[in-house]
N, C-alpha and C positions, 0 to 999 in steps of 0.2 A: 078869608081866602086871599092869596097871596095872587096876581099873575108878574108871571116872568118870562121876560120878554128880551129878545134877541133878536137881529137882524144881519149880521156879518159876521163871517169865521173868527177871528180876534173875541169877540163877543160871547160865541156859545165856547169856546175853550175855558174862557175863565167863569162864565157861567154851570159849565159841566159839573165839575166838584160841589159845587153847592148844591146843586139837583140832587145827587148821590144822594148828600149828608141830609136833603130834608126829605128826601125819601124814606132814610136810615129810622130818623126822629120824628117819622111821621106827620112830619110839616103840612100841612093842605096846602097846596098849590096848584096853579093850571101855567102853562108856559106858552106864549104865543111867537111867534117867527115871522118877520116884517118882509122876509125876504129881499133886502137890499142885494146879499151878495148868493143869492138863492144858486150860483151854477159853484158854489164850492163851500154849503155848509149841506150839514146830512139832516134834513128836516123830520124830525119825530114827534114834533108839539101836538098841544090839543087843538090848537088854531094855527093856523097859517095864511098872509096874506100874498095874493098876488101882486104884483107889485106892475101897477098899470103908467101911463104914461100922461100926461095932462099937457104937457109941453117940452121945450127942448133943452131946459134946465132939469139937469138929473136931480140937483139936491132939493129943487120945488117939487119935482115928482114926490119923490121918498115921504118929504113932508105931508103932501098932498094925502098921498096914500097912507100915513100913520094919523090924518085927520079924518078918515073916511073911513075907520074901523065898522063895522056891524054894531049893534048896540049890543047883542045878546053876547058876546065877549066879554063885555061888563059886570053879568048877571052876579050879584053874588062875590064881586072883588071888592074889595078892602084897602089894599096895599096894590100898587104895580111895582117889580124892582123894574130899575132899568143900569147897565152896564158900561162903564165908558162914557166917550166923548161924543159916538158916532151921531150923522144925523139923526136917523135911527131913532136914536136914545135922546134927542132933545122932539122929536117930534110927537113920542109917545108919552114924554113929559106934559108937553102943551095938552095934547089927550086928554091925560090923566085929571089935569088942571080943572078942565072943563070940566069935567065932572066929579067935583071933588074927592076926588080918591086920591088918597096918601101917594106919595115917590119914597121910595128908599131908591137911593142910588149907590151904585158900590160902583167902587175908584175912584172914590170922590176925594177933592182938594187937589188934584193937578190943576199946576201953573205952568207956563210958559215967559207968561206976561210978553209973548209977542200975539198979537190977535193974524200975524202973517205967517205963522210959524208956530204949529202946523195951522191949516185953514181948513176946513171952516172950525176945526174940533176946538180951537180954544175958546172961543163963542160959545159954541155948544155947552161946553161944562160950566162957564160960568153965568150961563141962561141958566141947566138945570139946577146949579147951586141955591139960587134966589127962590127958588120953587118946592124944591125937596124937601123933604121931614125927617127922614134919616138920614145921614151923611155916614158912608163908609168905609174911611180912610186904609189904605195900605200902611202910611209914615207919619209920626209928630209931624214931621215937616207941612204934610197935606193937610193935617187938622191947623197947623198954627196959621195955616194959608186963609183957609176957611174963621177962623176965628179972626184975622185982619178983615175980612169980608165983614164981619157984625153978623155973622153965622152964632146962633144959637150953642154952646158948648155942651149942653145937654142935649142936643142933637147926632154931636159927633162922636163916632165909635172906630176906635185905631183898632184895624183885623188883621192886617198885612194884605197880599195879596193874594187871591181864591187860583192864580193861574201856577201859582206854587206848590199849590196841593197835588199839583199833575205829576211831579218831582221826586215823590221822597221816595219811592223806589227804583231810581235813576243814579240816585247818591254815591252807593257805592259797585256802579257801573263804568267810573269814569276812567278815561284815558287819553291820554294825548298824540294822535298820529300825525301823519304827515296833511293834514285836509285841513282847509279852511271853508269854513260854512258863510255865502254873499247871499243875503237876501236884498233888495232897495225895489222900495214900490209907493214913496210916500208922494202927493201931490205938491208937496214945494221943491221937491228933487224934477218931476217930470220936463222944464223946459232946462235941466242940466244935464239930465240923465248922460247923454253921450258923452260927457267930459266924465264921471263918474266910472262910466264903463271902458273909457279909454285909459282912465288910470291904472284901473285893474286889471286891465288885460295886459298891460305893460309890467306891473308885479309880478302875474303869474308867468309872462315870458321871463324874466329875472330868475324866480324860484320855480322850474322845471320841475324837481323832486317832489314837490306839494300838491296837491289835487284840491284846485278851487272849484266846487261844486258853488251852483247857483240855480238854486228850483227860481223857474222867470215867473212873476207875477202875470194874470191876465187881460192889466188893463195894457189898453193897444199905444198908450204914450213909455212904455218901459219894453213893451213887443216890438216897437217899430228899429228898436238901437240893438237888439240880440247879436245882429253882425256883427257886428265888434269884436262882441267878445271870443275872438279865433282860441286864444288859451285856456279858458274856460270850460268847465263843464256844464255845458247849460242843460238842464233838466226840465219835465212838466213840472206844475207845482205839485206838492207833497201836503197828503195828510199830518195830522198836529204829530202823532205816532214817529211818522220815518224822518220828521223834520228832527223833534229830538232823539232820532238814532245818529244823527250826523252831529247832532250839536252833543253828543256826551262822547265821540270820540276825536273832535277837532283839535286844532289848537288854537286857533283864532277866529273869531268871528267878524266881519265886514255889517254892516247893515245901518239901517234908517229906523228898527222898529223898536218902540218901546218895549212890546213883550220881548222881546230878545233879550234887551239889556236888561231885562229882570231875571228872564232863566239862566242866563249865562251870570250872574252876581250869583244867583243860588250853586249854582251847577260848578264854580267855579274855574267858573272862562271868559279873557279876555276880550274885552266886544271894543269896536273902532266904532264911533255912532257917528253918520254922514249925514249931519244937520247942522241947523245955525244956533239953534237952541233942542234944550232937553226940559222936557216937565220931569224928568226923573233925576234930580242931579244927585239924589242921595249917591249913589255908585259913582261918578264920578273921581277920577285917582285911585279908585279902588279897584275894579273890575271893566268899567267903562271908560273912554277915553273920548270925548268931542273935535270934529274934524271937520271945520265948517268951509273949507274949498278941498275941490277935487286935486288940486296940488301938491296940497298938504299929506295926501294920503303915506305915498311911500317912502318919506321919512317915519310916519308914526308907525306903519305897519314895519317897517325893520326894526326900531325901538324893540316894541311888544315883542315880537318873531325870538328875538334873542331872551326874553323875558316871559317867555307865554304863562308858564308857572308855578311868579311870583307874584301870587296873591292878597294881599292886603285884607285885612280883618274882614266880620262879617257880612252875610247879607242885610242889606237895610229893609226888604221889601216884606219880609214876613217866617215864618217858621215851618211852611207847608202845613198848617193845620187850620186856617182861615176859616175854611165852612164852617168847623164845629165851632168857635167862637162867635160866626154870625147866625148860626140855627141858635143858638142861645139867646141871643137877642131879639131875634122874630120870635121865640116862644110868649116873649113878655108883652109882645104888641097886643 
């Protein structure tokens, strides 16, 4: 028996299609939910933790509480996956550890090689790398990361990415309007945020004709700068659904998040990514474009704007058919 395990929206999106396909295939599974971002995932698991409080450090809490699971969650598991970099996901690792039950980790082999950028998650994945038993690469790139590691290569299994699979009926839906899609919500953004939001709101007084939608994130360091943004369309945040209704008829995309720069590479849209570094750099010149000061923004966005698209060769992340590649590989476990 397999459990899979999620704690944040990012998380059960690209854990969703896998569920489907080992539904499909019959997979035995049980699926547990840590509840880190609990006020904006749709909790359906066979378990669910509440997510209590121990102190005034959140990321020791999270910990805390993925060490203090129930025993009888264990009954009968074999394998835990776990997804990503999140705390979440390195603290269900250590879990696991303890009791010796197997890790498959899927997204594994992101790099950063900044441990400041993003934080705490580049830790995170390269805690659960040393730990895991299956390694489940998106890119060559992640597997040859993990093999510089002394990662086991019979370990490692190139899938693409499961958050792709969300996709392939989106394909030929696409089109390019007047709307720019701004997400930014990442913790090494938070003490710049206002230079961020001042850049863009000065963009989109520039380009009148365009509609910059921006569903606001709920943590209160990205809540507290909304004023700003007077040119903007600021919105609640948006289920996985209506965020990619915006994102297949935009023309550019603004944002800090990885999953972004993976659906818009698929999806074939221009994404500006407002970080110092990218663990995804496969896209890179391709579809994605790195913008590591807020000054720098509205020269690159006029660049793209004129260019929105002129696409450059394939996706590097995957072929939207991941799950059924990785339900293949848990069948032989």
């Amino acid at each position: 028996m397999i459990l899979v395990t999620y704690g944040t929206r990012p998380e059960y999106i690209k854990i969703k299609p896998l569920i489907d396909e080992m539904v499909k295939q019959r997979t035995p599974f049980k699926t547990l939910f840590t509840g880190q971002h609990k006020d904006i995932v749709n909790n359906n698991s066979d378990f669910s933790l509440e997510m209590r409080e121990f102190g005034n450090n959140r990321l020791d809490n999270i910990i805390q509480n993925c060490m203090n699971i129930p025993e009888k969650y264990f009954e009968g598991i074999k394998y835990i996956l776990v997804q990503g970099d999140t705390t979440s996901v390195m603290g269900l690792s250590l879990s696991a550890l303890h009791r010796k039950i197997k890790i498959i980790h899927l997204e594994a082999g992101l790099r950063s090689y900044d441990d400041e950028n993003p934080y705490p998650e580049e830790n995170n994945r390269k805690i659960v790398s040393t730990i895991a038993d299956i390694h489940l690469c998106p890119t060559e790139t992640n597997k040859n990361n993990l093999l510089k590691e002394n990662i086991s290569e019979d370990k490692i299994f190139v899938v693409g990415n499961t958050s792709l699979d969300n996709l392939l009926e989106l394909k030929n839906k696409l089109s390019y309007t007047d709307k720019v899609l701004v997400t930014l919500h990442r913790r090494e953004n938070h003490e710049i945020m206002d230079k961020w939001f001042n850049e863009i709101n000065n963009i989109a007084s520039k380009y009148k004709h365009i509609e910059f939608i921006l569903p606001i994130h709920p943590n209160p360091n990205v809540q507290l700068h909304k004023h700003i943004l007077t040119n903007v369309k600021v919105i609640n945040p948006l289920v996985h659904e209506d965020l990619l209704n915006i994102l297949i008829e935009c023309k550019l995309v603004i944002t800090d998040s990885g999953g972004l720069q993976e659906e818009c590479s698929f999806l074939n849209k221009k994404c500006i990514v407002c970080r110092k570094v990218t663990e995804r750099p496969e896209s890179l010149g391709l579809t994605s474009y790195l913008v590591k000061h807020s000054y720098e923004l509205s020269e690159i966005f006029d660049v793209h704007l004129n260019s929105y698209d002129n696409i450059i060769g394939e996706c590097p992340y995957g072929d939207g058919y991941s799950s059924k590649k990785i339900c293949n590989i848990l069948k032989k476990l």
